[in-house]
N, C-alpha and C positions, 0 to 999 in steps of 0.2 A: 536911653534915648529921650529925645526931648518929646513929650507929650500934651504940650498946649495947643491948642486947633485953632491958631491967629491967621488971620490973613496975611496975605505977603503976597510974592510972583505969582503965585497962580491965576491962570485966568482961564472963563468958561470957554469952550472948544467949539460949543453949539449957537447957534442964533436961530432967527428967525424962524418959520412955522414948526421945523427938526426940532426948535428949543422947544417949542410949546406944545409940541407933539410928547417930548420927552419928559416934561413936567407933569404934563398930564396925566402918564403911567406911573411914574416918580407918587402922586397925589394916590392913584389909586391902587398902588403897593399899598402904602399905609394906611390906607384905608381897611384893608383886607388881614392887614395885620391882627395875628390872635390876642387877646384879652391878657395884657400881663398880669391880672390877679387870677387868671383861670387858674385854678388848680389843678386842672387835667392833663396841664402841660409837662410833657416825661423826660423832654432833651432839654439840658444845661448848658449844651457845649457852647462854645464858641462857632463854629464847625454850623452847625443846623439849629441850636437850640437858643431859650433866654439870654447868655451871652453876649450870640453875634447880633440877637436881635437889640438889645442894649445899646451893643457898639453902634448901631445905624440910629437909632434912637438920638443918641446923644450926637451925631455929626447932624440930626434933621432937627438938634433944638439950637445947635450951631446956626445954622440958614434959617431957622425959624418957623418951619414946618410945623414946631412940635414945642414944648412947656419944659420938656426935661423930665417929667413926670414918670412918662412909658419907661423912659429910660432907667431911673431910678429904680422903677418896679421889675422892671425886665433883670435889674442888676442884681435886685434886693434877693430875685427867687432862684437864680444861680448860683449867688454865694451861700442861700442858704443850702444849696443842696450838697456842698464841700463838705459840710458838717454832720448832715445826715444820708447822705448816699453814699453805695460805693462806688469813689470814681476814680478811674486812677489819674496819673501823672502827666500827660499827654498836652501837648496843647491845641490840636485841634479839638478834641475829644475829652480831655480831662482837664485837673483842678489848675493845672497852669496858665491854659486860656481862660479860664474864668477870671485869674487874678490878672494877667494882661490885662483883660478889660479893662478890669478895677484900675489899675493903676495907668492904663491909658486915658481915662473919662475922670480920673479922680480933683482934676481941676479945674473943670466945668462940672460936675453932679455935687461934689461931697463940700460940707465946709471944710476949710482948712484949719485943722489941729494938732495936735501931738500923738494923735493914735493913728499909727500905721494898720489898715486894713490888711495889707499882706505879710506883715513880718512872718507871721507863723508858717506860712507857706513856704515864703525863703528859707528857711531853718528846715522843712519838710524838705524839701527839692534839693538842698544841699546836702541831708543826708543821704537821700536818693544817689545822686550820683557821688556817694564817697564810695565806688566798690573796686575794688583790684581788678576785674574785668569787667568789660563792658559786653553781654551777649546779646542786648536788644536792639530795636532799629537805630541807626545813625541821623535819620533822616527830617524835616522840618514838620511833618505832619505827624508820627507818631514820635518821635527820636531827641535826639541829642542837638539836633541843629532847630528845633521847637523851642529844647529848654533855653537853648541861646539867646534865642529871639526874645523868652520872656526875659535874660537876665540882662541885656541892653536893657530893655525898658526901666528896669527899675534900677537901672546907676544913677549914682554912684556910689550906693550903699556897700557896704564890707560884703554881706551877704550875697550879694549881687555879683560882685567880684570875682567871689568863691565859686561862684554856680557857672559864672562861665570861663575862668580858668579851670576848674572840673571836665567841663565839655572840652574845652579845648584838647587836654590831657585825653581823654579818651578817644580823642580824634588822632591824635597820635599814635596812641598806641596802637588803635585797629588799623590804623593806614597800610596799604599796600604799595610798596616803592618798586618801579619796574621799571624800565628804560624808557617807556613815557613819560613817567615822572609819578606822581604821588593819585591813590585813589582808594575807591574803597570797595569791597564787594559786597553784595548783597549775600547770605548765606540762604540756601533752599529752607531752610525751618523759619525764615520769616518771608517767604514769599507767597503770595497767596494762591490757592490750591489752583484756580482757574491756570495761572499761567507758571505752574509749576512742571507743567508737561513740556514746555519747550522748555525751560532751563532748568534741570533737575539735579545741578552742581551749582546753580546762583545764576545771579547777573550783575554785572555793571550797568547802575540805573543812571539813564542821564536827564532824567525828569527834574523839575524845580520844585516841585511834593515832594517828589522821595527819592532823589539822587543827589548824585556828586553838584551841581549847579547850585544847589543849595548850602554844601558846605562852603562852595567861593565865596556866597555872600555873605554867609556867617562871619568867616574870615577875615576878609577884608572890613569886614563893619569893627571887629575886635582890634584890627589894626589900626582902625581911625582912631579908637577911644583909646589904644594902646594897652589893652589888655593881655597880656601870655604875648606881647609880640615875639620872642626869640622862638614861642615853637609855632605861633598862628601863620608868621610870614614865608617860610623856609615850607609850611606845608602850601600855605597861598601860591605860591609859586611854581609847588611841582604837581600841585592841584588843574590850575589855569594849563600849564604845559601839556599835563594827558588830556585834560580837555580837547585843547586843540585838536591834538594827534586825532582825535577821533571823527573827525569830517567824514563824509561821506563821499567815495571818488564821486558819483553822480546821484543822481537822481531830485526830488522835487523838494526837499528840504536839506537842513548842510549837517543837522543829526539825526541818527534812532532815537527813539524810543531808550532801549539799552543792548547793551553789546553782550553778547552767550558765546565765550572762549569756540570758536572754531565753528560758529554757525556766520552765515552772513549777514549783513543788519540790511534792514529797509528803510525805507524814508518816514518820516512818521508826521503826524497831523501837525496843525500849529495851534498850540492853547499855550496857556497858563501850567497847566502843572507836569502835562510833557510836550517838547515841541521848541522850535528856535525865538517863538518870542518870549514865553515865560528865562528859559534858557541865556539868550542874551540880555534879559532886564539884570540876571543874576551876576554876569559878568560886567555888566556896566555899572552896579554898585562896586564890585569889587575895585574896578578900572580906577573910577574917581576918589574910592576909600583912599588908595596909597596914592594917587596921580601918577599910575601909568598910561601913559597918550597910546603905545599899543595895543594893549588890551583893548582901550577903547574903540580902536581904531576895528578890532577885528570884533566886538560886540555890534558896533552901529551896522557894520557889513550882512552882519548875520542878519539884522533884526530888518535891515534893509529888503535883504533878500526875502524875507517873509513874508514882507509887508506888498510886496509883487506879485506873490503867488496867486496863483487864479483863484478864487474864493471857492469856486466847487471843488476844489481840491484840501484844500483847509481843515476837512471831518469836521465841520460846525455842524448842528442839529439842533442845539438847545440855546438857551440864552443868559445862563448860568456864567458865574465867574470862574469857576474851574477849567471847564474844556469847551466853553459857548462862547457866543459873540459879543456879550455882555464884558467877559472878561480880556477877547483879543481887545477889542476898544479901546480897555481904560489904561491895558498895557503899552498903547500906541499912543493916546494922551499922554502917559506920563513921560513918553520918549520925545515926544514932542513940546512937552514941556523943558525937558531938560536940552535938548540940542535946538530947537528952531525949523528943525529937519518941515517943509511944507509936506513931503513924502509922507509922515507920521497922521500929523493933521488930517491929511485925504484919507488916508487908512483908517486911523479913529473915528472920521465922521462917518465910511462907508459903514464899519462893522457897530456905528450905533442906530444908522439907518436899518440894517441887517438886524437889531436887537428889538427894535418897535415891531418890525414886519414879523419877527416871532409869536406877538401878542394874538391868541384866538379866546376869544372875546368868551365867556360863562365858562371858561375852563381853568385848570388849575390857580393859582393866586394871581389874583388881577389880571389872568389871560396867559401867566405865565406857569408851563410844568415843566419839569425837567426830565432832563434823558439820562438816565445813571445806570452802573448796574447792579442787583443783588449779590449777596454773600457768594455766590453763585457762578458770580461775572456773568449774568443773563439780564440784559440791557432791556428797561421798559419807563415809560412814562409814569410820574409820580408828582403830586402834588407835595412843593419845597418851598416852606416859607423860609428857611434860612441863609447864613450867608454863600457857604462856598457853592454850593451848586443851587442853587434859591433863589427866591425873590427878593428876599434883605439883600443877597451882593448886586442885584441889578440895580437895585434903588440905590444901593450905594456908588455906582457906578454911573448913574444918571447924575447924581446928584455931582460927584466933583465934574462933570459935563457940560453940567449947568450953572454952576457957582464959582466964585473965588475964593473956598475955602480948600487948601491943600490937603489932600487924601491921605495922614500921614498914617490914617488905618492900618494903609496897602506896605504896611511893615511885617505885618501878619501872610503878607502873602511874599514878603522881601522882593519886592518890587519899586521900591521906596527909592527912589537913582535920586542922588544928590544936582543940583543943579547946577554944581562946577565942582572943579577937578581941585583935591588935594591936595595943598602943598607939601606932600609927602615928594618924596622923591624916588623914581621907578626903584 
């Protein structure tokens, strides 16, 4: 994927006292920011740690916030920790978000030479996934549709290639083909214990974290670049199909959460990692990957439809990019960046109205904590200077809000909708 942070079409969403309201907290996020030489700092990840904080780093030396410097250092002590920790393979969490970074920020930070920072990583992560089966998550946050995500970014290297025709291959072969079309299940030994009592046979996740939503977009991004197209499109296809099928006859949003063979599904909140907005950002990459106008047609509906919904009903609490109003926002900007929809616009300026009124002032990072749960699934407030549920993704959220610098971060979150349709052919 292309990784230079030029300007072009994007333009800020926010004005007047909203903008300088939002700048304001934008300023004193980084302000609050920890000390990239501290050495006490324990998370690398991309996810919560040095990494993600890297990654805002370098989009705030883009706009000028910042020297480049933090960024640098925030980068330097992440990749050192590939080397001397043990971390695994992961890309929210492990060594693959770290090189993401790297090779996202690598030209704005790094001078340009002949030594590739992540080659070795590639050769690692390739032999990672050379196995005859595939037993661990599928999914973008710990899984196979992560390592996807890092191997777009670093095309069109060989290695690169390899790593996500790999993925691909294993998305096949664990696919489940059924008369709705193509999907995947989750198996009970990777579900975590909290919600392992209602589905103690698996679930079909339809989350943009860690479900099927996430392979559409993998998918169709492989079919743009033309990667593995003879097995990516044929599962694209019957991927997007069970999707569908799974609407909900009523209730207050149009999916679950995820479906448990023979239990009934309920309506589920609307965020980023489950819920019909993160949900339709996924289909609407895929939509314009190949230039199908239906797809599209039934993404903007979905996302429409969310974008209506009564805000008390929504389950916002936090202001996080995961499941907060931080993150419905930027998902509603980038919708509105890519279609004109004024619907979008109203929506993203309400839920960033909705992300300032979060701020209590001497509390967690520049006013902002977050609402997550423990190991546990036992939900409490926590001081998060990182990106997905953090104060790094708010500031990064204000900031494309408030700038004309295109977010093309929010690749990481595959939210990344192209801003016209594919001349692929449905």
């Amino acid at each position: 994927m292309q990784t230079e942070m030029s300007r072009g079409s994007w333009r800020p969403i926010l004005d007047g006292p909203l903008a300088e309201r939002a700048r304001t907290a934008l300023h004193d996020i980084v302000g609050a920011l920890p000390d990239p030489s501290a050495a006490e700092i324990a998370d690398f990840s991309l996810a919560g740690g040095t990494a993600g904080l890297a990654l805002l780093c370098g989009y705030l030396a883009r706009a000028g916030y910042d020297d480049g410097e933090n960024a640098a250092q925030f980068l330097e002590h992440a990749i050192k920790a590939v080397s001397t920790e043990q971390i695994g393979p992961s890309l929210y969490e492990g060594f693959a978000g770290i090189a993401w970074v790297t090779e996202h920020l690598q030209t704005q930070l790094m001078d340009q030479n002949d030594e590739d920072a992540n080659e070795e990583i590639d050769e690692v992560l390739k032999g990672f996934l050379h196995q005859s089966q595939w037993l661990d998550d599928y999914d973008l946050i710990s899984g196979l549709v992560g390592y996807g995500v890092y191997a777009l970014e670093r095309l069109p290297r060989p290695a690169a290639v390899t790593c996500l025709e790999r993925v691909i291959d294993h998305l096949d072969r664990n696919a489940e083909h059924n008369s709705d079309g193509i999907t995947w299940l989750t198996p009970p030994e990777l579900i975590p214990p909290h919600q392992l009592a209602d589905c103690p046979e698996g679930y079909y996740n339809l989350g943009l974290a860690h479900g099927v939503p996430g392979v559409i977009a993998l998918l169709g991004q492989a079919c743009a670049v033309g990667i593995a197209s003879d097995k990516a499109r044929p599962l694209l296809d019957g991927a997007v199909a069970w999707l569908l099928r799974q609407k909900l006859p009523d209730g207050e949003s149009t999916f679950s959460s995820w479906l448990v063979p023979g239990v009934k599904s309920n309506s589920c909140r609307v965020a980023w990692c489950y819920g019909d907005a993160g949900l339709s950002a996924a289909l609407l990459i895929a939509a314009r990957s190949v230039g199908n106008s239906a797809w599209e047609d039934e993404a903007i509906n979905i996302v429409r439809r969310a974008a209506l919904r009564a805000p008390e009903s929504a389950g916002v609490v936090d202001a996080g990019l995961c499941h907060g109003a931080a993150g419905l926002a930027h998902i509603y900007n980038r919708m509105f960046q890519a279609t004109g929809d004024p619907l979008f616009k109203e929506s993203s300026v309400f839920w960033f109205e909705r992300t300032l009124a979060l701020r209590r002032p001497g509390q967690g990072v520049a006013g902002f904590s977050a609402f997550r749960p423990d190991e546990d699934g036992n939900e409490g407030w926590v001081d998060d200077p990182g990106i997905l549920t953090g104060a790094a993704g708010i500031a990064l959220s204000l900031l494309s809000a408030t700038t004309d610098i295109e977010p093309k971060w929010d690749q990481m979150l595959l939210v990344s909708v192209p801003t016209s349709q594919s001349k692929t052919s449905n």
